[in-house]
C-alpha positions as CSV (number, residue, x, y, z in Angstrom):
1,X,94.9,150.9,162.8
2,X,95.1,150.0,158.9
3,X,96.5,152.8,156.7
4,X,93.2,153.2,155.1
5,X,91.9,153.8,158.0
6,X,94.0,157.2,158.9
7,X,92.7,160.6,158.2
8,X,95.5,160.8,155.1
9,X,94.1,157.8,153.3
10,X,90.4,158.2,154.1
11,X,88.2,158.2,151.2
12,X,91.1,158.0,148.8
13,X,91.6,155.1,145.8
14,X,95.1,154.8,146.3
15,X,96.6,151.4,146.4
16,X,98.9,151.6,149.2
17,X,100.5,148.5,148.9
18,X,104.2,150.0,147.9
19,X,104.5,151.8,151.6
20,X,106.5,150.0,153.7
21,X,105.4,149.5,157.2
22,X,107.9,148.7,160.1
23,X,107.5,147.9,163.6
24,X,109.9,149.2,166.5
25,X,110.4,148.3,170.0
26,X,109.7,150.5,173.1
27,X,112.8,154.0,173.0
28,X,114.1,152.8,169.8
29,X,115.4,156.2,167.6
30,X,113.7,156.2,164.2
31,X,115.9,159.4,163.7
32,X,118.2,161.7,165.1
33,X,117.4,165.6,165.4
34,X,119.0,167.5,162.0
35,X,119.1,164.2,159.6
36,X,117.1,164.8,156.5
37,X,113.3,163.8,156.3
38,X,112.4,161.9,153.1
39,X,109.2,160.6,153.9
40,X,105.8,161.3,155.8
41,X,105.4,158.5,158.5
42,X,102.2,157.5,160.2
43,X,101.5,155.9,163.6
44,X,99.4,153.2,162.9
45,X,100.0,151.8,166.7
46,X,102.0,153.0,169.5
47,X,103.0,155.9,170.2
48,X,106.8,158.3,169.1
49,X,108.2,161.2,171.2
50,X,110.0,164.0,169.7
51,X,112.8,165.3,171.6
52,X,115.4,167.8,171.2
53,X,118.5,169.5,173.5
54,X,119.3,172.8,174.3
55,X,122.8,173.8,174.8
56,X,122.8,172.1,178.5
57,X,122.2,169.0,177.9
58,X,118.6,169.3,179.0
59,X,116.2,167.5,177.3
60,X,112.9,169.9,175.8
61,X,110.2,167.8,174.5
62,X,108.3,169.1,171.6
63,X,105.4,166.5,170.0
64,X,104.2,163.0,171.2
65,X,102.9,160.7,168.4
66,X,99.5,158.7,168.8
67,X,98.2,156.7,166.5
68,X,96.9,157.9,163.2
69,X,99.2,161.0,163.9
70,X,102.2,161.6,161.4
71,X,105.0,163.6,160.7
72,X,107.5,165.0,157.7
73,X,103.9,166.6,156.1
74,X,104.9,170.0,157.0
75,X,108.8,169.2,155.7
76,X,107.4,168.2,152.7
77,X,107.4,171.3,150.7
78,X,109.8,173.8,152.8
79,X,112.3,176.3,151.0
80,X,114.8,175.2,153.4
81,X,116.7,171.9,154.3
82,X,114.1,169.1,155.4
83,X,115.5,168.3,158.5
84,X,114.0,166.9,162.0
85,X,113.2,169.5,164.8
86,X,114.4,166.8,167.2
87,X,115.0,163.0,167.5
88,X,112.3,161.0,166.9
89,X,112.0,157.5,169.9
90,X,109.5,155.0,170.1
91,X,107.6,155.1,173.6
92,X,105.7,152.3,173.2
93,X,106.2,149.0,170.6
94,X,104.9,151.1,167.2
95,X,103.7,150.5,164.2
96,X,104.9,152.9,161.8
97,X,104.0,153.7,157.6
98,X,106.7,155.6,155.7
99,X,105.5,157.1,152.1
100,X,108.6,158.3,150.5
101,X,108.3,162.0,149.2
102,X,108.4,160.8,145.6
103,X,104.8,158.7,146.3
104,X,103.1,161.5,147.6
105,X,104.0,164.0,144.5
106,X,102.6,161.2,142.8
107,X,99.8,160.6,145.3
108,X,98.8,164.5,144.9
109,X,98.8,164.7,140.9
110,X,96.9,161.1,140.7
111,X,94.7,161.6,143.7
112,X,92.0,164.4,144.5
113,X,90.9,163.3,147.5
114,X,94.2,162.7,149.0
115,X,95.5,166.0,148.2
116,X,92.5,167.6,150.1
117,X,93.1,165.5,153.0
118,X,96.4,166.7,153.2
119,X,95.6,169.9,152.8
120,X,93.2,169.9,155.6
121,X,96.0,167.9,158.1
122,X,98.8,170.3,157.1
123,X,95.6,173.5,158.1
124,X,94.4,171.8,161.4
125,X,98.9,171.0,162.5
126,X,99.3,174.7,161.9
127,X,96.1,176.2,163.8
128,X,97.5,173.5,166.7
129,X,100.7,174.8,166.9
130,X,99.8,178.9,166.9
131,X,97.6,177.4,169.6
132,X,101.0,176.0,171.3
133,X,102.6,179.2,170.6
134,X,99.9,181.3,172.3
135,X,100.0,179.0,175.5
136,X,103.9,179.4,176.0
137,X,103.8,182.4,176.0
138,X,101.9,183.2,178.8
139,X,103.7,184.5,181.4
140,X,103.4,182.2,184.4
141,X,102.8,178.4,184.7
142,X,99.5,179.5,186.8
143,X,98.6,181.5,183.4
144,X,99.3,178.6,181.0
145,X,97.0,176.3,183.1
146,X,94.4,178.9,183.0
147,X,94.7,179.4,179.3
148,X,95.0,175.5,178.6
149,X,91.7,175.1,181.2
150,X,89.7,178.0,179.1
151,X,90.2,176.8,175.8
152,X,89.4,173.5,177.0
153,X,86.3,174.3,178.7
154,X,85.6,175.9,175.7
155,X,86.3,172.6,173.0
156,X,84.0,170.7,175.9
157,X,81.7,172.9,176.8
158,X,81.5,172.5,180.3
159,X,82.8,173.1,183.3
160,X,84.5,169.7,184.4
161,X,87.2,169.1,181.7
162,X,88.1,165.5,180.5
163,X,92.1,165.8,180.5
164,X,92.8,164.2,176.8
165,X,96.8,163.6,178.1
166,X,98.4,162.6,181.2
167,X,99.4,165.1,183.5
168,X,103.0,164.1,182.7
169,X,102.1,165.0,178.5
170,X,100.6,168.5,180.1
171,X,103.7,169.5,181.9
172,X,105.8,168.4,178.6
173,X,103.4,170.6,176.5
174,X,103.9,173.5,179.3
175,X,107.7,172.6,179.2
176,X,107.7,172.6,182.7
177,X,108.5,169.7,185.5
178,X,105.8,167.4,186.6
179,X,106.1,168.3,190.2
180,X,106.3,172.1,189.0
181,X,102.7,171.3,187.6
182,X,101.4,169.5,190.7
183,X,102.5,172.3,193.2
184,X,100.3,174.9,191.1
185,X,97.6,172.5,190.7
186,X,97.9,171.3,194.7
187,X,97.8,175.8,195.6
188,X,95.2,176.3,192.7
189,X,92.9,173.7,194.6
190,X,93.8,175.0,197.8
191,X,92.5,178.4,196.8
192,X,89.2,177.6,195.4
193,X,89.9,178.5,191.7
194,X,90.2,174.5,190.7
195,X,89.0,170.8,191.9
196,X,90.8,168.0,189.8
197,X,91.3,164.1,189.9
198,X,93.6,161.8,187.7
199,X,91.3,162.7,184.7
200,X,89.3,165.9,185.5
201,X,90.2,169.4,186.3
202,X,87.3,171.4,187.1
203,X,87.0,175.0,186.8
204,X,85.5,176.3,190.0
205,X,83.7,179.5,189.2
């Protein structure tokens, strides 16, 4: 993906030949959870994980990066110290655009259409995560699959939902084990409520 290409720059005038653009190889760490964010970075190929602890040592995944996906947007204007949620790793080989926070002032007072773009990125990453917020904190992993299955059916309109992760990402975005996930899938199916492949869960009504 070229940057002009990504939702940010779509539309815009801006030349954009001052952003630097790096590639990294596969679980390479871009940065560590708590440094200071001065940038906004875009995937332009590959995709990031971001990671954090708890007190245990266990790891808690919070975002995975695709491409045309970014993140430091939302750092960009906080009251409070910009700093990482969690450490930012490569997955895959990646592509990666960093626009320091000085070229996007400079990008918003120079650029209308960039300014709405971001705007309207900034909206949709906030209505995303309430929607993350709402899901974990349903009661039950059988409850977050059946919230995650209606809103889905809902997006697709039918019945047989096209899964747009891995059933390894939906356990992450449950925060739950990948054979924690299966088992409730596996009883699910056994009691009529669901049928499901690699790709497809289909509500059973």
């Amino acid at each position: 993906m070229l940057l002009h290409q990504t939702e940010l720059f779509h539309n815009t005038s801006i030349d954009t030949s001052p952003i630097q653009i790096k590639q990294y190889p596969t679980k390479y760490t871009i940065e560590l959870e708590g440094t200071t964010c001065t940038y906004i970075a875009i995937v332009l190929e590959g995709t990031i994980g971001i990671t954090s602890y708890n007190a245990s040592g266990t790891s808690i995944h919070l975002q995975t990066l695709h491409e045309g996906m970014m993140v430091g947007d939302v750092l960009l204007y906080g009251t409070k110290d910009h700093m990482y949620p969690g450490n930012l790793v490569t997955v895959t080989p990646a592509t990666i655009a960093t626009i320091p926070y000085e070229l996007v002032d400079q990008y918003l007072h120079d650029d209308a259409i960039f300014r709405k773009n971001l705007l309207t990125l900034i909206s949709q990453k906030a209505y995303t995560y309430s929607l993350e917020t709402k899901l974990l904190s349903q009661d039950t992993l059988r409850d977050k699959i059946l919230h995650y299955l209606t809103l889905e059916q809902q997006r697709q309109g039918t019945n047989k939902i096209q899964l747009p992760m891995t059933k390894e990402e939906l356990a992450k975005k449950m925060h739950v084990k990948r054979p924690s996930l299966s088992r409730e899938l596996s009883q699910m199916k056994r009691e009529g409520l669901i049928d499901y492949n690699r790709w497809t869960i289909t509500i059973i009504e």
